[in-house]
CHARMM internal coordinates of N, CA and C (Angstrom, degrees):
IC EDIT
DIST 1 N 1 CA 1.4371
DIST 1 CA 1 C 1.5227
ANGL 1 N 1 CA 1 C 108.04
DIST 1 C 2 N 1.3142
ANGL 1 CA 1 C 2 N 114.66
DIHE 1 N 1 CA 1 C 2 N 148.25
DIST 2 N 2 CA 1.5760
ANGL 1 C 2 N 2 CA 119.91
DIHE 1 CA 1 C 2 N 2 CA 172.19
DIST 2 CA 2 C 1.3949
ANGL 2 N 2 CA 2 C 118.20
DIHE 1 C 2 N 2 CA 2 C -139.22
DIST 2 C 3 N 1.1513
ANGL 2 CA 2 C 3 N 106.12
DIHE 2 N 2 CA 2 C 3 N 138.67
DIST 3 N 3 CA 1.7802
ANGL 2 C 3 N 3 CA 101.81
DIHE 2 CA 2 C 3 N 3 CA 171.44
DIST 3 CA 3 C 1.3543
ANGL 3 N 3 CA 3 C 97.55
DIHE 2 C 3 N 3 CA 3 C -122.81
DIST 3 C 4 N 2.0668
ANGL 3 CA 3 C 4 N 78.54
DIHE 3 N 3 CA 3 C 4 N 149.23
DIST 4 N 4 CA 1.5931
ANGL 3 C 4 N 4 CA 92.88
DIHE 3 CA 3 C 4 N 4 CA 177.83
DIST 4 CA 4 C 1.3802
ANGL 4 N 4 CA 4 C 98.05
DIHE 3 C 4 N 4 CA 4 C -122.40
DIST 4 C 5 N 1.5003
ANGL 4 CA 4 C 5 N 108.07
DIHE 4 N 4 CA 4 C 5 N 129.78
DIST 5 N 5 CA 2.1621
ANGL 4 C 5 N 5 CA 113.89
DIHE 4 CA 4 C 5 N 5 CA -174.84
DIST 5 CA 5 C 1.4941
ANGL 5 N 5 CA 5 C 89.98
DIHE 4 C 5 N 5 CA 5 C -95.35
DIST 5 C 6 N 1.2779
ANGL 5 CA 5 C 6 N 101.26
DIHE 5 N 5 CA 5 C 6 N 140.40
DIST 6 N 6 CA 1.3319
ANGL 5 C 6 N 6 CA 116.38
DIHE 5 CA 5 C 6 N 6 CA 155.64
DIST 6 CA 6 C 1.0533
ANGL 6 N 6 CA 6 C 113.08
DIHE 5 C 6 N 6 CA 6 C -86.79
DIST 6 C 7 N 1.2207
ANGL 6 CA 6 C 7 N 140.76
DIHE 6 N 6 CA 6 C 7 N 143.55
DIST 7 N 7 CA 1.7717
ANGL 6 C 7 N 7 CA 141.08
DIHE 6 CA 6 C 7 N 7 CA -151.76
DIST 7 CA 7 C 1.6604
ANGL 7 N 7 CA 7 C 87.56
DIHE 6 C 7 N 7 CA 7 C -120.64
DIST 7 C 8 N 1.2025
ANGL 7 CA 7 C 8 N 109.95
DIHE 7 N 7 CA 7 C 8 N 168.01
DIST 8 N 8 CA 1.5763
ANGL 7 C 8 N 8 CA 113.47
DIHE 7 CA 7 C 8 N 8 CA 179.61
DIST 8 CA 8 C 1.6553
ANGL 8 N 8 CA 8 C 121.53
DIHE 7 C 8 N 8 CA 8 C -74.12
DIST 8 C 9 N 1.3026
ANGL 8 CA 8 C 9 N 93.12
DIHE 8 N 8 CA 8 C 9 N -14.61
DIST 9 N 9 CA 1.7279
ANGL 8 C 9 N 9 CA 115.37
DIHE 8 CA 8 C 9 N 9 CA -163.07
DIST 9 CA 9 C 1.4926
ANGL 9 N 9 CA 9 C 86.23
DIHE 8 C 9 N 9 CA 9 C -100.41
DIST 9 C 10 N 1.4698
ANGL 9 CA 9 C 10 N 146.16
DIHE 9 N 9 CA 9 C 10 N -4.29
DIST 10 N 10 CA 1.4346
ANGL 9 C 10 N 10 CA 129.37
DIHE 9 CA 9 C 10 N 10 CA -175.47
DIST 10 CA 10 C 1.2557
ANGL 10 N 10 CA 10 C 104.97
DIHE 9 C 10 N 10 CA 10 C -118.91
DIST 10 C 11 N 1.7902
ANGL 10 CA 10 C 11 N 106.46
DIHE 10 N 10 CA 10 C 11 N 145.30
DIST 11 N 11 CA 1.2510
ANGL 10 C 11 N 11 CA 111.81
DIHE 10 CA 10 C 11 N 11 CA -166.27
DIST 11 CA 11 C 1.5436
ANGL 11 N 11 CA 11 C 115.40
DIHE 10 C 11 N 11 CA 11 C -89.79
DIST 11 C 12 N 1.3511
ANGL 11 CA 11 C 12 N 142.40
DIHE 11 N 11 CA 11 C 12 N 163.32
DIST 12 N 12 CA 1.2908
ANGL 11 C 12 N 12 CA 123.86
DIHE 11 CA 11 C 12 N 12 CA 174.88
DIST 12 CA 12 C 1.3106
ANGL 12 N 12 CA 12 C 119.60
DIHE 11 C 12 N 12 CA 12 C -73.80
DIST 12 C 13 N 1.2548
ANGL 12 CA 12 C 13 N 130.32
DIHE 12 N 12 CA 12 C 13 N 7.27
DIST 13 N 13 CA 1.8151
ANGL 12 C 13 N 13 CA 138.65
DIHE 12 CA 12 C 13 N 13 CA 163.12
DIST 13 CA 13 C 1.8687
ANGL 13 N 13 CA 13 C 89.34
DIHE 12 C 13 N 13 CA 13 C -80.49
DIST 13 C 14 N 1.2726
ANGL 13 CA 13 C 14 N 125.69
DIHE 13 N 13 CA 13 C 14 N -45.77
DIST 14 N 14 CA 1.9382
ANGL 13 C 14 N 14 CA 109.08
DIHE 13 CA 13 C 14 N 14 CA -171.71
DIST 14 CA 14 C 1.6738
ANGL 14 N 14 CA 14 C 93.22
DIHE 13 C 14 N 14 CA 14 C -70.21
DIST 14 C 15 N 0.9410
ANGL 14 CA 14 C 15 N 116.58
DIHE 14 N 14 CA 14 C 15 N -32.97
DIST 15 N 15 CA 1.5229
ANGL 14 C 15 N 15 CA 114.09
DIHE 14 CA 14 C 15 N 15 CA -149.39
DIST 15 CA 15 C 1.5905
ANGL 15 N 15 CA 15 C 91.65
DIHE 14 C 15 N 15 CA 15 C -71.24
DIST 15 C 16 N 1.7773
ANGL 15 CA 15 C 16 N 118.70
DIHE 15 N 15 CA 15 C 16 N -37.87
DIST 16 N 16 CA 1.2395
ANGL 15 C 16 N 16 CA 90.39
DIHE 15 CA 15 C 16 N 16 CA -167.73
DIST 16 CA 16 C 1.2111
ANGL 16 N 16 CA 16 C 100.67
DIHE 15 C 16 N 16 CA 16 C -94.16
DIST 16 C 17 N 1.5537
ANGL 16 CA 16 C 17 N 131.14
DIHE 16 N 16 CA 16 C 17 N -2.60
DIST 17 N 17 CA 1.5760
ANGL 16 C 17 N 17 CA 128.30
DIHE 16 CA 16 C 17 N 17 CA -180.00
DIST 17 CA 17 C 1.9656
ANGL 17 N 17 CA 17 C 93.30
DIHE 16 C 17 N 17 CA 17 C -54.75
DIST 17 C 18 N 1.0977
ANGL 17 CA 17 C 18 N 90.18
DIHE 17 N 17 CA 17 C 18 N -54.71
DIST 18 N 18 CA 1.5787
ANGL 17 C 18 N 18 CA 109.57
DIHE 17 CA 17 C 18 N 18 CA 178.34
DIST 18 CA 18 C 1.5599
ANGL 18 N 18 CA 18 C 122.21
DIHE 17 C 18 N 18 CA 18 C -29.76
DIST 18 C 19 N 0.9686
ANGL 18 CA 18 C 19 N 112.46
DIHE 18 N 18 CA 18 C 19 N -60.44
DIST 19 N 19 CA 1.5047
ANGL 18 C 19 N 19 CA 141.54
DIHE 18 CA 18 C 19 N 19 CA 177.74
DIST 19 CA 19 C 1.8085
ANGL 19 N 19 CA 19 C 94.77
DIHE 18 C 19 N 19 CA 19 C -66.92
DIST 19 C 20 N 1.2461
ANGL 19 CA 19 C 20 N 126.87
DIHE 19 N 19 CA 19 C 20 N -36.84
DIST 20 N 20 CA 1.4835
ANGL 19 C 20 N 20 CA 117.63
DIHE 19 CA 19 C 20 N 20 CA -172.21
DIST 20 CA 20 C 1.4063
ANGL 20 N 20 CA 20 C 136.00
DIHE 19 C 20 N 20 CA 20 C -86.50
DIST 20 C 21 N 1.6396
ANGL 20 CA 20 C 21 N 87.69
DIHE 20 N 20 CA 20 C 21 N -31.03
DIST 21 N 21 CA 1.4197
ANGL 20 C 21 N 21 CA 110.82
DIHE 20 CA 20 C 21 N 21 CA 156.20
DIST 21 CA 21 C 1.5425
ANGL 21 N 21 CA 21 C 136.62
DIHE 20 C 21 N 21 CA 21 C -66.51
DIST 21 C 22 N 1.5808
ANGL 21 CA 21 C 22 N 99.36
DIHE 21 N 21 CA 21 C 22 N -25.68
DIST 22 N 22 CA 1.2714
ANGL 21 C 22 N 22 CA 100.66
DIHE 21 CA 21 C 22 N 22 CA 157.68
DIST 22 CA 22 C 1.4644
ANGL 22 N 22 CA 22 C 130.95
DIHE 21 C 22 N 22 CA 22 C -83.85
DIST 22 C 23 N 1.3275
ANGL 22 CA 22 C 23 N 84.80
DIHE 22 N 22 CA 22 C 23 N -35.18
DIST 23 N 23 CA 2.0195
ANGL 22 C 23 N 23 CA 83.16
DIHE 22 CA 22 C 23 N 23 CA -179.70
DIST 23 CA 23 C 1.2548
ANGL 23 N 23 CA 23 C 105.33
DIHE 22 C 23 N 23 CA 23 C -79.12
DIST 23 C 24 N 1.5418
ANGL 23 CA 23 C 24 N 115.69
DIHE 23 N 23 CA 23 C 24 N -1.03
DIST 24 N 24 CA 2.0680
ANGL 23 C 24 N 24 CA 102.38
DIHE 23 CA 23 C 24 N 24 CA 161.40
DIST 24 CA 24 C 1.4252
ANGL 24 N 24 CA 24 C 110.45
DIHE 23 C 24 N 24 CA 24 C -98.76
DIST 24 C 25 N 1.5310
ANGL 24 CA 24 C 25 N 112.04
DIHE 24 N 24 CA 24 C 25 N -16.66
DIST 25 N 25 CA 1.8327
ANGL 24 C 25 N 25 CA 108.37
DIHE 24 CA 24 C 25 N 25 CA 151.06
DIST 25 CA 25 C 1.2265
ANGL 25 N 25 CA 25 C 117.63
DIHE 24 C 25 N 25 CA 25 C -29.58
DIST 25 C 26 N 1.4776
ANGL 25 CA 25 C 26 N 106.69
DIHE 25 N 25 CA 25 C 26 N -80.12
DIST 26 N 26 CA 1.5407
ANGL 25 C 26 N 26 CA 144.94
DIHE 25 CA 25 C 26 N 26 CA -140.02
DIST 26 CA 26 C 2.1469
ANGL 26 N 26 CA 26 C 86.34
DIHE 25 C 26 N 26 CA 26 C -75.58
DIST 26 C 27 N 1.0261
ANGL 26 CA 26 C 27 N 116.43
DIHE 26 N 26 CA 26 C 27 N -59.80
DIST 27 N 27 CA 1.6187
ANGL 26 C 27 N 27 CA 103.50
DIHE 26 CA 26 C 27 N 27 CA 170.30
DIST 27 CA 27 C 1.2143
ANGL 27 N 27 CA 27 C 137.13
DIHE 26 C 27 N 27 CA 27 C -47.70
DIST 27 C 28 N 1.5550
ANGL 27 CA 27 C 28 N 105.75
DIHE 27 N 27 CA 27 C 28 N -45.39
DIST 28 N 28 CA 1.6798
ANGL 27 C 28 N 28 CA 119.57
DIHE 27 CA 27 C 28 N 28 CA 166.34
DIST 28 CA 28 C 1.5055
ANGL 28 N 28 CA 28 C 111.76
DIHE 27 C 28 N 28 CA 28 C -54.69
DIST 28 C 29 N 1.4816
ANGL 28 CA 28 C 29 N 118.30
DIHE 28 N 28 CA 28 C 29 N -41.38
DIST 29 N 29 CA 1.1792
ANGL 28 C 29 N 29 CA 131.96
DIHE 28 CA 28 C 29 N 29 CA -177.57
DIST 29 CA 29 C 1.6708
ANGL 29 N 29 CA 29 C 94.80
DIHE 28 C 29 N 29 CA 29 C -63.27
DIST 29 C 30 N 1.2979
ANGL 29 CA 29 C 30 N 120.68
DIHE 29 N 29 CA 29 C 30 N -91.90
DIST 30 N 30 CA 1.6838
ANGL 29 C 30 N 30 CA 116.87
DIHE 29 CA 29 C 30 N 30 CA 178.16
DIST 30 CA 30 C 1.4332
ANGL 30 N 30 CA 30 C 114.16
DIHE 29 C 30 N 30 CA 30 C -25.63
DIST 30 C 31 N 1.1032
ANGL 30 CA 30 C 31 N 129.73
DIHE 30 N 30 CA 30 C 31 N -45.85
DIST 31 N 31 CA 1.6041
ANGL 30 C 31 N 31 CA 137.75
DIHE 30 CA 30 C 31 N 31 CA -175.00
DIST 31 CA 31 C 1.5647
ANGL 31 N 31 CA 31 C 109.84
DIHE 30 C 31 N 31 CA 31 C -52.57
DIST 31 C 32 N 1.5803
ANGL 31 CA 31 C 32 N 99.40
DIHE 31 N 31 CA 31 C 32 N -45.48
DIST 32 N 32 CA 1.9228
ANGL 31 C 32 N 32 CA 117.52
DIHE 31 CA 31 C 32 N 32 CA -177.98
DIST 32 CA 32 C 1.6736
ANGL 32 N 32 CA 32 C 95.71
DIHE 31 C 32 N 32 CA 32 C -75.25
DIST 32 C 33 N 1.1983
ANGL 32 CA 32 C 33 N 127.77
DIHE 32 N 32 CA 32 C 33 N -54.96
DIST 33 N 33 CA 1.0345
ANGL 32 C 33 N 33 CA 119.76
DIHE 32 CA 32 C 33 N 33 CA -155.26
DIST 33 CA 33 C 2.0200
ANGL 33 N 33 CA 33 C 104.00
DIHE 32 C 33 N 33 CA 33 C -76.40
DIST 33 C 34 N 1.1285
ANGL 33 CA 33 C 34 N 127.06
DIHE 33 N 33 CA 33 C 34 N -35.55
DIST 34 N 34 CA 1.5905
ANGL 33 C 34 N 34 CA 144.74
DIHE 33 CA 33 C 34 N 34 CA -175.79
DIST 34 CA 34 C 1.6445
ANGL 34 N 34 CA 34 C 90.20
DIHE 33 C 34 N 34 CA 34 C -75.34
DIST 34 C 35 N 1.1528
ANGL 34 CA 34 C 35 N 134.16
DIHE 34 N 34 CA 34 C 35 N -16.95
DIST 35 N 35 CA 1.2310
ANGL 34 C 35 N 35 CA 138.50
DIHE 34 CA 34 C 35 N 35 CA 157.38
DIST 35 CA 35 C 1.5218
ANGL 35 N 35 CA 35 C 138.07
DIHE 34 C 35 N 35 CA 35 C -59.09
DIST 35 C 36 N 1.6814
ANGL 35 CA 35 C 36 N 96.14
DIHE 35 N 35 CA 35 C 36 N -44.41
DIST 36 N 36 CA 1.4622
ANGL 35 C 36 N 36 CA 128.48
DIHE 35 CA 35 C 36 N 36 CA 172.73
DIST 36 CA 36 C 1.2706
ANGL 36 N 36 CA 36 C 92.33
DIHE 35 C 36 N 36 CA 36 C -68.53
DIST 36 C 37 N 1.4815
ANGL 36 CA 36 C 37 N 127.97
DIHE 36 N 36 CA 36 C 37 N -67.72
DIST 37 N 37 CA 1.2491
ANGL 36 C 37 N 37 CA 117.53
DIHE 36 CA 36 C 37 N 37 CA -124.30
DIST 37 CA 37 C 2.1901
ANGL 37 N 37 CA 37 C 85.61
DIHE 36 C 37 N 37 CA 37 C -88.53
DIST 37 C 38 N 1.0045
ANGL 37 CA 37 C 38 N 106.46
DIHE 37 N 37 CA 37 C 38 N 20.52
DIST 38 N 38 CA 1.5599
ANGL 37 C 38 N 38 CA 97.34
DIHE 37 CA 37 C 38 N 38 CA 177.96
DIST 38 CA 38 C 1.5600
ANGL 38 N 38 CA 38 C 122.57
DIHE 37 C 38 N 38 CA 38 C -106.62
DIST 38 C 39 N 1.5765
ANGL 38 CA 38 C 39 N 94.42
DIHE 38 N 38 CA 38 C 39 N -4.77
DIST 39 N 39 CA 1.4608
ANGL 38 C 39 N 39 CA 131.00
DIHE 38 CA 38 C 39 N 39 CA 179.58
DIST 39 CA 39 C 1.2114
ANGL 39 N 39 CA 39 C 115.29
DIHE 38 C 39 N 39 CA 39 C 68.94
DIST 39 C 40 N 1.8468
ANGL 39 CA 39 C 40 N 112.12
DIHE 39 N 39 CA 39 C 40 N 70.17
DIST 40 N 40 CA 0.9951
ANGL 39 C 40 N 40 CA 123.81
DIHE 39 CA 39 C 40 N 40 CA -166.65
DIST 40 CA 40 C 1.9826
ANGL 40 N 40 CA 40 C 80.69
DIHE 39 C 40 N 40 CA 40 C -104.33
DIST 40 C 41 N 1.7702
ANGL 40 CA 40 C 41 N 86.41
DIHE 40 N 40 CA 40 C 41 N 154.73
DIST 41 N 41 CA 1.7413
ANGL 40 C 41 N 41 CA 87.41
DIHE 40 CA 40 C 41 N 41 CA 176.40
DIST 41 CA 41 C 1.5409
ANGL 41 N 41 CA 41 C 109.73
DIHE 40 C 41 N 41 CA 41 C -71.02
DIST 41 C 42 N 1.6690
ANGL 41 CA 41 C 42 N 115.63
DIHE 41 N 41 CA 41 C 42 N 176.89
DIST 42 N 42 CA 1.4851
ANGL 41 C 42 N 42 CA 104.90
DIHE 41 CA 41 C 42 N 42 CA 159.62
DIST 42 CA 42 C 0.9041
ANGL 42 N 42 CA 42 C 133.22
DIHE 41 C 42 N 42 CA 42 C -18.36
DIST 42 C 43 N 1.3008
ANGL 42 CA 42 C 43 N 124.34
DIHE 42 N 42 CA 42 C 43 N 159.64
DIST 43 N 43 CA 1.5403
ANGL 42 C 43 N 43 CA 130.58
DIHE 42 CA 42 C 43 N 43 CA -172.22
DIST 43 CA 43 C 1.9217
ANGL 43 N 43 CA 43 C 91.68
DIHE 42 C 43 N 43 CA 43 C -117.30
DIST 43 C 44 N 1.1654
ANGL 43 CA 43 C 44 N 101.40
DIHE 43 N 43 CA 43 C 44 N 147.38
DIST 44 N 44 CA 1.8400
ANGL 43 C 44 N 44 CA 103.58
DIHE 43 CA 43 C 44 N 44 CA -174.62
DIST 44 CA 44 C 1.4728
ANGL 44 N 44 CA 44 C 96.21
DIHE 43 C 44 N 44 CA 44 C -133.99
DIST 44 C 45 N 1.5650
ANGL 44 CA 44 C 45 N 105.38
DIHE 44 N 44 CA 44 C 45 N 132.84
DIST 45 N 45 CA 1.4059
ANGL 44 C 45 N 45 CA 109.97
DIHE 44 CA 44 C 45 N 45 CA 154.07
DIST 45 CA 45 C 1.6673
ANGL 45 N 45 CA 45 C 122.90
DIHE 44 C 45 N 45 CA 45 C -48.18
DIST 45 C 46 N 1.5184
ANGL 45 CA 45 C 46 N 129.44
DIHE 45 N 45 CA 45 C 46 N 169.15
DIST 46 N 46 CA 1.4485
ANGL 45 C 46 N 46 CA 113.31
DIHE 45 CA 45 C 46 N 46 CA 152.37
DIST 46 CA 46 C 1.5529
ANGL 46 N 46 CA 46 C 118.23
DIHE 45 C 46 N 46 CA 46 C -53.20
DIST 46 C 47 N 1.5463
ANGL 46 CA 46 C 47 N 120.03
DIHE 46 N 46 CA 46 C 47 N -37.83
DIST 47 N 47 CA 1.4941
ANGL 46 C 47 N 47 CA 118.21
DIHE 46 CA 46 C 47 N 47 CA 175.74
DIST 47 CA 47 C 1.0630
ANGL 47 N 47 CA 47 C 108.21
DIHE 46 C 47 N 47 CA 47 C -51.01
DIST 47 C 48 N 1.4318
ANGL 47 CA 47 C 48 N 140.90
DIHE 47 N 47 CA 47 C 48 N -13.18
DIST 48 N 48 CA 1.7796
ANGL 47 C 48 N 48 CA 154.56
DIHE 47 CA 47 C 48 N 48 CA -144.12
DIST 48 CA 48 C 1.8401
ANGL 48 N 48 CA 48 C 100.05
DIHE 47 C 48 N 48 CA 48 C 26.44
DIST 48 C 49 N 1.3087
ANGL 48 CA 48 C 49 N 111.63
DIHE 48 N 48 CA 48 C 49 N 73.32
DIST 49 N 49 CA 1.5168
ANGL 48 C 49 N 49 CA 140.86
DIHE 48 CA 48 C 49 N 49 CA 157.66
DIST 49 CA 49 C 1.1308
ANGL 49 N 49 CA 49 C 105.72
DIHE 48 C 49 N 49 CA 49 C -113.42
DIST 49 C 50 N 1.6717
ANGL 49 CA 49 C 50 N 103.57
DIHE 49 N 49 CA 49 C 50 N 103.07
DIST 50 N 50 CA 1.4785
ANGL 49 C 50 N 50 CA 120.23
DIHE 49 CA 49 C 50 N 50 CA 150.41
DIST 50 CA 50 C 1.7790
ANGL 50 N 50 CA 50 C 107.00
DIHE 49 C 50 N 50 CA 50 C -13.78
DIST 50 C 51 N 1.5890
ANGL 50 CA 50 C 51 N 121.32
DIHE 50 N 50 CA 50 C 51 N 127.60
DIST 51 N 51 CA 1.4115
ANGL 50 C 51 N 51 CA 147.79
DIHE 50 CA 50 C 51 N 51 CA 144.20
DIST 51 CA 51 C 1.1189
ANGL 51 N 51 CA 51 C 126.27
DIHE 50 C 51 N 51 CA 51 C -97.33
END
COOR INIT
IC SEED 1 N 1 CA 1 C
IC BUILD
């Protein structure tokens, strides 16, 4: 679970930039991990550095 505070100083346009960026975190993240578990090899940066 995560919370995101809106601070008094943020407007509700950051808050939901805020809110969007994470839930396209949090997917990329599931996407990498539902990846692993299918026994995909390493994952490589473009530099091809181990992730």
């Amino acid at each position: 679970m995560l919370t995101i505070f809106q601070t008094l100083d943020k407007s509700e346009k950051k808050l939901a930039e805020d809110v969007d960026m994470v839930e396209r975190d949090l997917k990329n993240l599931k996407n990498i991990m539902e990846e692993d578990e299918k026994g995909s090899t390493t994952r490589r940066r473009k530099d091809d550095r181990e992730i």
